[in-house]
VEXNU-373802 format. One record per residue: residue number from 1; residue in three letters; x, y, z of N, C-alpha, C in turn. Coordinates in steps of 0.001 Angstrom, whole numbers. Each point is the difference from the previous one (the first is absolute). Layout:
BEGIN
+------+------+---------+---------+---------+---------+---------+---------+---------+---------+---------+
! resi ! resn !    n.xx !    n.yy !    n.zz !   ca.xx !   ca.yy !   ca.zz !    c.xx !    c.yy !    c.zz !
+------+------+---------+---------+---------+---------+---------+---------+---------+---------+---------+
!  NUM !  ALA !       X !       Y !       Z !       X !       Y !       Z !       X !       Y !       Z !
...
+------+------+---------+---------+---------+---------+---------+---------+---------+---------+---------+
This chain:
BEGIN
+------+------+---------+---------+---------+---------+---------+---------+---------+---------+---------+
! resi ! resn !    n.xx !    n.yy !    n.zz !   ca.xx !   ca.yy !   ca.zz !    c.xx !    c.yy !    c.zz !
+------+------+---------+---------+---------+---------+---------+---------+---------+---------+---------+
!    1 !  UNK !  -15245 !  -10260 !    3339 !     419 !     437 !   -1313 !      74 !    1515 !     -63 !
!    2 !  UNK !     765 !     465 !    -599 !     579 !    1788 !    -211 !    -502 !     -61 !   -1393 !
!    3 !  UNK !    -387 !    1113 !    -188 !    -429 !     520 !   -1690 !     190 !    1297 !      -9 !
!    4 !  UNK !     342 !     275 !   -1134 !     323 !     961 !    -633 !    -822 !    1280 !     153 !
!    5 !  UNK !     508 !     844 !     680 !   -1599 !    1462 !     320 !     129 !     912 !   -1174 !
!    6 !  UNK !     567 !     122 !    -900 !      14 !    1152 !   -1297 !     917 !    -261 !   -1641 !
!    7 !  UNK !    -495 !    1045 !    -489 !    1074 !    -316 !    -948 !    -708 !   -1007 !   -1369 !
!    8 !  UNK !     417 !    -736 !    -650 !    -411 !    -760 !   -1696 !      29 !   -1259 !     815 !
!    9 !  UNK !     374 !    -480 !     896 !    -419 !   -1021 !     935 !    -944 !    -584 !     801 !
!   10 !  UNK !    -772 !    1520 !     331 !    -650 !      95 !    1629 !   -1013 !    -987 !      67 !
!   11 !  UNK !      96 !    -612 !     938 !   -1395 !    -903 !     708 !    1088 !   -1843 !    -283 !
!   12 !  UNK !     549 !     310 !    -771 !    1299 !   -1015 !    -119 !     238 !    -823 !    1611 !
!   13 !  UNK !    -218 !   -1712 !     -41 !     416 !    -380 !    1179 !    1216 !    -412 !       6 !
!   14 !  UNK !     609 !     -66 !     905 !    1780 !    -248 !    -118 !    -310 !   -1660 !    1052 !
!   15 !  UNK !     823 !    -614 !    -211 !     192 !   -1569 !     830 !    1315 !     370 !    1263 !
!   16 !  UNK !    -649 !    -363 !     943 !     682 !     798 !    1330 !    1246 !   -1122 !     875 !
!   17 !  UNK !     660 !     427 !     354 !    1153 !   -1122 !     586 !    -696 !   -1090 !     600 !
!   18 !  UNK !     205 !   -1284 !    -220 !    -672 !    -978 !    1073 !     943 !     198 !    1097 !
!   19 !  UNK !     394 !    1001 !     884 !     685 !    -176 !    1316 !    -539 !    1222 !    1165 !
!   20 !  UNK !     662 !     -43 !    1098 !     189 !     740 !     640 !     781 !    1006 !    -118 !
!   21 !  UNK !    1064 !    -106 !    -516 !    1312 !     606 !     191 !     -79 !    1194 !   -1188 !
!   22 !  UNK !   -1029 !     495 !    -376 !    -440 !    1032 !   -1067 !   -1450 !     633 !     787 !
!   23 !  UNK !     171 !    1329 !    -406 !   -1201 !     698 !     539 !    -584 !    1309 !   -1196 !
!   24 !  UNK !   -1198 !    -488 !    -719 !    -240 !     806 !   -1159 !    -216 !    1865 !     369 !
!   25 !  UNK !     495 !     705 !    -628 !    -327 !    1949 !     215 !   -1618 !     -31 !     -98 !
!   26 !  UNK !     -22 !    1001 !    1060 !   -1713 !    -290 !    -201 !    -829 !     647 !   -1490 !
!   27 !  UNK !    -874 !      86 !    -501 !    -610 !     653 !    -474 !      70 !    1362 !     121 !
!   28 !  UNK !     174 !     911 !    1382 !    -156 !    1046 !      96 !    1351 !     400 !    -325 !
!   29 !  UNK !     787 !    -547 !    1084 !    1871 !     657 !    -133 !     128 !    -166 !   -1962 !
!   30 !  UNK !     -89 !   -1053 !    -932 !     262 !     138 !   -1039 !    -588 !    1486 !   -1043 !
!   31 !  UNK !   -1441 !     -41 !     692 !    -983 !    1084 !    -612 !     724 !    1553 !     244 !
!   32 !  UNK !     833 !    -318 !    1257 !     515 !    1591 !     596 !    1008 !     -31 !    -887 !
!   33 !  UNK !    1008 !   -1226 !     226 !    1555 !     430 !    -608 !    -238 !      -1 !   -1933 !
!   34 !  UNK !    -418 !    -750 !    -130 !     -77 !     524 !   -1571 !    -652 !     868 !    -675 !
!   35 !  UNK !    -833 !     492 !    1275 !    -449 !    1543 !    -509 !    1266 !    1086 !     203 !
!   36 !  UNK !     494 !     -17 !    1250 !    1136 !     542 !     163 !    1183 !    -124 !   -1588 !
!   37 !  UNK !     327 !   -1151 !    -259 !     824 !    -543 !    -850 !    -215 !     723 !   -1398 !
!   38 !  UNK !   -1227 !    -452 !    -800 !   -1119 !     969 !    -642 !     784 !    1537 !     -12 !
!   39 !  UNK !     -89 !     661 !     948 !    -382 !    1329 !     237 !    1757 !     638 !    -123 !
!   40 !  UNK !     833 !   -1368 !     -13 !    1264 !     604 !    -145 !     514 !    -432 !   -1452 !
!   41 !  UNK !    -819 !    -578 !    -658 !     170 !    -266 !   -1571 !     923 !   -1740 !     186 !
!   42 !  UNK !    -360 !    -457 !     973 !    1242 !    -839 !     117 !    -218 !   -1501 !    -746 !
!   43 !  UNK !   -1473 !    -157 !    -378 !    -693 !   -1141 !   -1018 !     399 !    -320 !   -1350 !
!   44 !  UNK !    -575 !    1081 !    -899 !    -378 !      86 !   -1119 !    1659 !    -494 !    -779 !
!   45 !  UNK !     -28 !   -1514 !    -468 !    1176 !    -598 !    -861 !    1338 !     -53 !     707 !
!   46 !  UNK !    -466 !       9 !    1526 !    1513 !    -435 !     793 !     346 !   -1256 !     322 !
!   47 !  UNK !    1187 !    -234 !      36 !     416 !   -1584 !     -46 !      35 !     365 !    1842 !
!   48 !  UNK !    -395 !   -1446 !     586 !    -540 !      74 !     841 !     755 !   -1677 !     431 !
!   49 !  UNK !     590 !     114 !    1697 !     730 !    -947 !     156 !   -1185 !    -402 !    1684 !
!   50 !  UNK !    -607 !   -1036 !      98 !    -631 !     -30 !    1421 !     854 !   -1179 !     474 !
!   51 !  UNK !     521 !      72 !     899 !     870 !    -647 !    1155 !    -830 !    -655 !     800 !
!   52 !  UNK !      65 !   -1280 !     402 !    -302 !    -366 !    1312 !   -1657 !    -227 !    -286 !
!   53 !  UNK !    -558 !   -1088 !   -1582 !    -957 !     936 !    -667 !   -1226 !    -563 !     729 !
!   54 !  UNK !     153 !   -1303 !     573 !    -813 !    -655 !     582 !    -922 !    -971 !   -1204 !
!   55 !  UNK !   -1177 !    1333 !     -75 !   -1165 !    -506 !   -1024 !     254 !    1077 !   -1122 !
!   56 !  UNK !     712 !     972 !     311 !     286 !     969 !   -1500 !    -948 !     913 !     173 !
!   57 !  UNK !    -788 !     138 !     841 !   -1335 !    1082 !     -23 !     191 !    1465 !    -581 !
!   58 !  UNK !    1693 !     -50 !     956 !     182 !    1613 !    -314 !      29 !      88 !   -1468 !
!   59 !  UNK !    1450 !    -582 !    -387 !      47 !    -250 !   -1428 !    -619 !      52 !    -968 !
!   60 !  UNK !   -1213 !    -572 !     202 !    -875 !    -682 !    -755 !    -738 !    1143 !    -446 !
!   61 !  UNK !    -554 !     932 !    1517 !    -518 !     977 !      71 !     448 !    1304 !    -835 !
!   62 !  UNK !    1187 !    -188 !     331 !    1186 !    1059 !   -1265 !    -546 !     -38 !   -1290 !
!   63 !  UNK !     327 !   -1715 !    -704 !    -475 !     305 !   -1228 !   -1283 !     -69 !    -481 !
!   64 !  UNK !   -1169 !    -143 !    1070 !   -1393 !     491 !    -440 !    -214 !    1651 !    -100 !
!   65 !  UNK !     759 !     986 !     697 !     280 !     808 !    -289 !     926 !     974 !   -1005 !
!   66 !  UNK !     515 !    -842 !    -655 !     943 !     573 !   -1343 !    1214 !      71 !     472 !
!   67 !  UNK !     346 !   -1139 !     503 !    1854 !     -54 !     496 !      57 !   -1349 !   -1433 !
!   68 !  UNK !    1247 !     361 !    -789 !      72 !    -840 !   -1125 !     315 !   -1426 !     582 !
!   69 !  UNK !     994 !    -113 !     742 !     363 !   -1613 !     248 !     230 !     255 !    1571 !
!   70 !  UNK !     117 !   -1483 !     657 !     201 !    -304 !    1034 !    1175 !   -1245 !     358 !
!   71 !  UNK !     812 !     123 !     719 !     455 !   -1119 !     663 !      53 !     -52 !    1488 !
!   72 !  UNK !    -844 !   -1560 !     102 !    -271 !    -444 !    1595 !    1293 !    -887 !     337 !
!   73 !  UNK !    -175 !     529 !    1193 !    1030 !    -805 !     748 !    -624 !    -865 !    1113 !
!   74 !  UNK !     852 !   -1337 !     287 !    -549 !    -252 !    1046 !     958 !   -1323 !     198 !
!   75 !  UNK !     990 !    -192 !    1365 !     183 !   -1283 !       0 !    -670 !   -1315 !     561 !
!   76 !  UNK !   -1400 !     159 !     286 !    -700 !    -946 !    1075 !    -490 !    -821 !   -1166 !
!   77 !  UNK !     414 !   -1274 !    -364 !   -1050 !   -1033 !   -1150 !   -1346 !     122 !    -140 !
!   78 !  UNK !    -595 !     575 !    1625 !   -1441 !      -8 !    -354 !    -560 !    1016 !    -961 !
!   79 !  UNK !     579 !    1444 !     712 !     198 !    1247 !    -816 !      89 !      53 !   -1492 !
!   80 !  UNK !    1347 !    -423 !    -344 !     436 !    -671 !   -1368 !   -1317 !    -537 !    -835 !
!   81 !  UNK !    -381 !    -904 !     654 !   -1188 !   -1041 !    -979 !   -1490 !     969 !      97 !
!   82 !  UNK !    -119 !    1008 !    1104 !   -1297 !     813 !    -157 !     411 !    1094 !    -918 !
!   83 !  UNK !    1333 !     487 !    -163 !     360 !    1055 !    -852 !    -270 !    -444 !   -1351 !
!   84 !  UNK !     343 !   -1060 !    -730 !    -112 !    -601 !   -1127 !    -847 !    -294 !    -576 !
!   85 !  UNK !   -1354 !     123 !    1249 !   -1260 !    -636 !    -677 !    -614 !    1442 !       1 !
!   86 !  UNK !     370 !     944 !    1138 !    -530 !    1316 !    -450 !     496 !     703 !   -1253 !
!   87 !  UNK !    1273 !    -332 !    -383 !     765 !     963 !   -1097 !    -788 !    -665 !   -1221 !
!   88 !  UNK !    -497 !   -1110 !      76 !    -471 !    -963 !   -1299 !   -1288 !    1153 !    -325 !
!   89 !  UNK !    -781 !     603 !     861 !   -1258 !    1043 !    -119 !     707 !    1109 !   -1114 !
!   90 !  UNK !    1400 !     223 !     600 !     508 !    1317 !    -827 !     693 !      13 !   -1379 !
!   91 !  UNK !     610 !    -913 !    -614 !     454 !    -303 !    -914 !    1729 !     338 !     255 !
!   92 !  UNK !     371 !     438 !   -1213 !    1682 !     278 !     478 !     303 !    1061 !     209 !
!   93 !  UNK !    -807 !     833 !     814 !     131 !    1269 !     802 !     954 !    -239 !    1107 !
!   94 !  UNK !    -382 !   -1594 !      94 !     459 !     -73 !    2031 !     799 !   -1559 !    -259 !
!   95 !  UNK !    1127 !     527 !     914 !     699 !   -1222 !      -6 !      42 !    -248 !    1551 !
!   96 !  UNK !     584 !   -1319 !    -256 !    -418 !    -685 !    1832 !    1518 !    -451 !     185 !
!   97 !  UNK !     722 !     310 !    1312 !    1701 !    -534 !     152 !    -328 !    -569 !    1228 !
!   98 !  UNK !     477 !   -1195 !      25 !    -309 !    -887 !    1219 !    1673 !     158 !     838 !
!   99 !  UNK !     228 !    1212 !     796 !    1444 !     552 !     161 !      56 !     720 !     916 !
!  100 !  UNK !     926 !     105 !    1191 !     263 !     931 !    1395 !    -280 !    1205 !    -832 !
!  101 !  UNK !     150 !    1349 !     351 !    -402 !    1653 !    -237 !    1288 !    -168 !    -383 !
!  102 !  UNK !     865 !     142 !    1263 !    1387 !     479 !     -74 !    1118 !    -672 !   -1489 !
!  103 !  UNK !    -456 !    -835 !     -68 !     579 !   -1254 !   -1047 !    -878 !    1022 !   -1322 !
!  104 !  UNK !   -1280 !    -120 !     -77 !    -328 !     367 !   -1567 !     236 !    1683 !    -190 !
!  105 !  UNK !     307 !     337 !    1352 !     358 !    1443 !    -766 !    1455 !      94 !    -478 !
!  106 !  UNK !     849 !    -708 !     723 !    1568 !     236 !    -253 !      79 !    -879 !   -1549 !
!  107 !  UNK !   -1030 !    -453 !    -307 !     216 !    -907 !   -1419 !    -277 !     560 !   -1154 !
!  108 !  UNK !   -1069 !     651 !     615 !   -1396 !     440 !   -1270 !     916 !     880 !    -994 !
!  109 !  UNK !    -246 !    -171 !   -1138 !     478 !     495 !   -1362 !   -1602 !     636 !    -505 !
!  110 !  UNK !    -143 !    1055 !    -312 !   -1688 !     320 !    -477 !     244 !    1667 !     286 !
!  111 !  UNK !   -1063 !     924 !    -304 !     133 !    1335 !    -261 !    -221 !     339 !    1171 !
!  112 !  UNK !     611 !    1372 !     671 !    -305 !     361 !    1050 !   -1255 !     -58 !     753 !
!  113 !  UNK !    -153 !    -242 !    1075 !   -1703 !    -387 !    1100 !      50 !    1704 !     134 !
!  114 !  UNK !   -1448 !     199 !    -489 !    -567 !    1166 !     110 !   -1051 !     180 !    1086 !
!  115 !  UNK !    -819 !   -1327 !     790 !     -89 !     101 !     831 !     426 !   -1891 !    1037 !
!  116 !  UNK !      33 !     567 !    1355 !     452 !   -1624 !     666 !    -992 !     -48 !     909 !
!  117 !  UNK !    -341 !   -1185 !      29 !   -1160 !    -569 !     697 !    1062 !    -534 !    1593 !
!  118 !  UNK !      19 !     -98 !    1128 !     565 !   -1012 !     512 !   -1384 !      90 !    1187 !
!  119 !  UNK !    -386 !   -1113 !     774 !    -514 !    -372 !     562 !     281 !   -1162 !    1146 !
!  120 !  UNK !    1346 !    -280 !     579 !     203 !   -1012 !     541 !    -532 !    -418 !    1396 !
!  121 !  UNK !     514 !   -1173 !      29 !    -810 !   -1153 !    1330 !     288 !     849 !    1351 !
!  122 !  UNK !    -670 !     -13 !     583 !    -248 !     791 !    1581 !    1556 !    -926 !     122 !
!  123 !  UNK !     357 !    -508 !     168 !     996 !    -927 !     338 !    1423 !     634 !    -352 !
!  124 !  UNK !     104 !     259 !   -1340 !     957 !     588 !    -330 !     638 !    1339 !     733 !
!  125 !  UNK !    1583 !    -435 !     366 !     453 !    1080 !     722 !     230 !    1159 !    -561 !
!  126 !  UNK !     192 !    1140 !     815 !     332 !    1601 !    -647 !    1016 !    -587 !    -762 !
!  127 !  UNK !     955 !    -314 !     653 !    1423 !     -39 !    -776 !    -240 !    -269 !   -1458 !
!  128 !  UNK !    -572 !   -1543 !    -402 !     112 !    -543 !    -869 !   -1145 !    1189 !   -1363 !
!  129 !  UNK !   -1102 !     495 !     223 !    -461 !    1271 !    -377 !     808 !     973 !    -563 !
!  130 !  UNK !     690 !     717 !     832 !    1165 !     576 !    -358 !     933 !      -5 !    -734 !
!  131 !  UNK !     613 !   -1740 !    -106 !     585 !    -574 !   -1065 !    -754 !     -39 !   -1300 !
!  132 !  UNK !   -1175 !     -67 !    -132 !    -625 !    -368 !   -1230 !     -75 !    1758 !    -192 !
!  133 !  UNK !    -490 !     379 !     827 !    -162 !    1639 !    -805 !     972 !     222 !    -638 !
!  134 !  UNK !    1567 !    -200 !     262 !     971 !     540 !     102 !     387 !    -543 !   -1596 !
!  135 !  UNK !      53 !   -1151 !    -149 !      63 !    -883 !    -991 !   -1217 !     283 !   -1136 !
!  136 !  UNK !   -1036 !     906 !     486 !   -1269 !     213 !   -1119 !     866 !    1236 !    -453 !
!  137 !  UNK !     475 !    1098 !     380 !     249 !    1109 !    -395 !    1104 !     108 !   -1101 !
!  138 !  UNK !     792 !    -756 !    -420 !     671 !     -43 !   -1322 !   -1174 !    -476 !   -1798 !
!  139 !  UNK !   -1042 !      54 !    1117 !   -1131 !   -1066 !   -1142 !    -958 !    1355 !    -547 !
!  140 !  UNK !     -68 !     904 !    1151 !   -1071 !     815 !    -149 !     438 !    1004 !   -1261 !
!  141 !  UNK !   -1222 !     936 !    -538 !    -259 !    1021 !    -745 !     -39 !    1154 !     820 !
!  142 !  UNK !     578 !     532 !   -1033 !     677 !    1957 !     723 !   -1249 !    -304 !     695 !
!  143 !  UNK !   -1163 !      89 !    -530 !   -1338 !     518 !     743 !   -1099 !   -1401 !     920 !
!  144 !  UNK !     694 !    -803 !     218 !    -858 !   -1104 !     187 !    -782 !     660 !    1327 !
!  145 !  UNK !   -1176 !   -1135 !     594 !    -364 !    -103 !     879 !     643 !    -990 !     973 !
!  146 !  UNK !    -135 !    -473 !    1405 !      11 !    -797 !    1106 !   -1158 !    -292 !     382 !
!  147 !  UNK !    -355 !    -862 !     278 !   -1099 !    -631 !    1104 !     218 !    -973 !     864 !
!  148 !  UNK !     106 !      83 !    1502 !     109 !    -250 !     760 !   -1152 !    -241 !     979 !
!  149 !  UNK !     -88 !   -1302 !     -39 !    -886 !    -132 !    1194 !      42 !   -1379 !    1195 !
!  150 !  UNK !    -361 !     551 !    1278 !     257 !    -557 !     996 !   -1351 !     153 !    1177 !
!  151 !  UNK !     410 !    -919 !     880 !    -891 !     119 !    1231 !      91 !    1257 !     541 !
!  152 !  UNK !   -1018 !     614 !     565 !    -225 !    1284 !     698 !    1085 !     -24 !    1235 !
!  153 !  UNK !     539 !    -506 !     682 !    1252 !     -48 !     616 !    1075 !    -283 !    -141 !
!  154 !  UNK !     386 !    -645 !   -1233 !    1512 !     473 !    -598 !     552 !    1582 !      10 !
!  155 !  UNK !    1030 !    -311 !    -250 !    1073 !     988 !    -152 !       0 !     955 !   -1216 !
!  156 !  UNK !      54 !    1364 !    -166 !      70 !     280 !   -1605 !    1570 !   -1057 !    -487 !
!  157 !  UNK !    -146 !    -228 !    -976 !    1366 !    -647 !   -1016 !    1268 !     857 !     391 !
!  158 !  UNK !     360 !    -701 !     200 !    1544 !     748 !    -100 !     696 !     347 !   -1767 !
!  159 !  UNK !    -312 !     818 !    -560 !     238 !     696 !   -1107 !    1485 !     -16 !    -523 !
!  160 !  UNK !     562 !    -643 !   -1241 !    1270 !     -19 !     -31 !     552 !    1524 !    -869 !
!  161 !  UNK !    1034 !     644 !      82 !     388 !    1333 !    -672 !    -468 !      -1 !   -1733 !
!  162 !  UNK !   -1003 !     954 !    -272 !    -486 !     387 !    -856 !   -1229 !    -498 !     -46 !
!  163 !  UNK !    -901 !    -472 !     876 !   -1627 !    -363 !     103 !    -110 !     669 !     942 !
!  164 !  UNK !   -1560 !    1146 !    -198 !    -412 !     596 !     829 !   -1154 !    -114 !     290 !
!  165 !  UNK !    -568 !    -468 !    1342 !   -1658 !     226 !      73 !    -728 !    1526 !    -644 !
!  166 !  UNK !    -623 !    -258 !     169 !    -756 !    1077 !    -740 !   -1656 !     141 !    1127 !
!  167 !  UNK !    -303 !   -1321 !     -80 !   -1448 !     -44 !     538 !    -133 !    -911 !     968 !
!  168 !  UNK !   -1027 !     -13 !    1064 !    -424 !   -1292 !     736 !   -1213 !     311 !      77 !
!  169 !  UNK !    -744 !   -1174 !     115 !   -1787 !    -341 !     538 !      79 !    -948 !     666 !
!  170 !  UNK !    -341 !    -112 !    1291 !   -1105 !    -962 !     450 !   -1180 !    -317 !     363 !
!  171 !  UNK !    -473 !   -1287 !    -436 !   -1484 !    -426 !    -184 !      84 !   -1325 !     508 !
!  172 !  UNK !    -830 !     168 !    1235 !     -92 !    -837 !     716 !    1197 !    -271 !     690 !
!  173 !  UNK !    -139 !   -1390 !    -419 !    1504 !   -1235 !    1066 !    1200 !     498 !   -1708 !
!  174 !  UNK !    -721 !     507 !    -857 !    1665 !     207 !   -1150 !     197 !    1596 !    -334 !
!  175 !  UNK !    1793 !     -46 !      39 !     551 !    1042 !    -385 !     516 !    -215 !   -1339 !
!  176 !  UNK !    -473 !     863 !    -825 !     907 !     431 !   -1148 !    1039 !    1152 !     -87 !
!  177 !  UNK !     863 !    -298 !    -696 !    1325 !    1146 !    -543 !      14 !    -194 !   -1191 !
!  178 !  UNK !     152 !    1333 !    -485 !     565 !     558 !   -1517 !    1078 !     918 !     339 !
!  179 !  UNK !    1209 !    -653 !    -975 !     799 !     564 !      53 !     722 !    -162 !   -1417 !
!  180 !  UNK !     870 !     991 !    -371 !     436 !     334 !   -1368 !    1479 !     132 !      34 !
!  181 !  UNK !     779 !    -250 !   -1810 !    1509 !     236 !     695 !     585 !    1586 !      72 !
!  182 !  UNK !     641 !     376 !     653 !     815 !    1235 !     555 !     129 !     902 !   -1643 !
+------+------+---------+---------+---------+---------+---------+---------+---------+---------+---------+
């Protein structure tokens, strides 16, 4: 089980994927990047889109910290049914889309993502990454954030014209990127 480390939430347990095919942010990497996140104002009442959400931790984590709403994504049924029972903790802050990335971003009707969560399956190819970035960036806010994270031996993202990294960390076996639009 993942719980919540800060924020009008904290100590909060979240209900974790019954699978393999999901791997929760540790405690520490979350403690670093949303201090990071924090420190760039990127929380406080941002609509907040997490991709690929699994159990929603990040998300979740957002709005224990003063991100106004959330929408999880996730197309795996298992995902789906742990997102729903976690969003039930949050009220209608957080909505749950049982939907590919690439599919709910080219759809989504809602106010610009001020910050994006994506987190996808070790599995998932660069290419298809790329596509979803590419496809997130008509969604974003002049000022949004990116979050990106991957296995410590992936590739940085291939960045589509007008998203720019900005930052990387790695911790441990995971790399994060922040990156912003042009």
């Amino acid at each position: 089980m993942s719980r919540i480390i800060a924020g009008t939430h904290k100590g909060r347990r979240l209900h974790a994927v019954p699978t393999d095919a999901t791997r929760p942010t540790s405690d520490r990497v979350k403690e670093s990047l949303f201090s990071r996140l924090a420190g760039y104002d990127a929380l406080i009442d941002a609509v907040v889109v997490d991709l690929f959400a699994g159990s929603g931790a990040l998300g979740f984590e957002a709005l224990s910290r003063g991100a106004a709403s959330v929408e999880l994504v996730d197309k795996a049924e298992a995902a789906h049914r742990t997102l729903s029972r976690n969003a039930a903790l949050f009220g209608s802050a957080a909505t749950v889309h049982k939907a590919d990335a690439l599919r709910h971003l080219k759809a989504r009707q809602g106010p610009p993502v001020e910050l994006l969560f994506l987190d996808p399956p070790y599995q998932l190819t660069e290419q298809v990454l790329a596509d979803v970035l590419a496809a997130a960036l008509p969604q974003l806010h002049e000022a949004a954030t990116v979050v990106v994270e991957r296995d410590e031996h992936s590739p940085e993202p291939t960045w589509p014209e007008g998203l720019v990294r900005f930052q990387d960390k790695k911790y441990g076996s995971t790399h994060i990127w922040l990156a912003e639009p042009a």
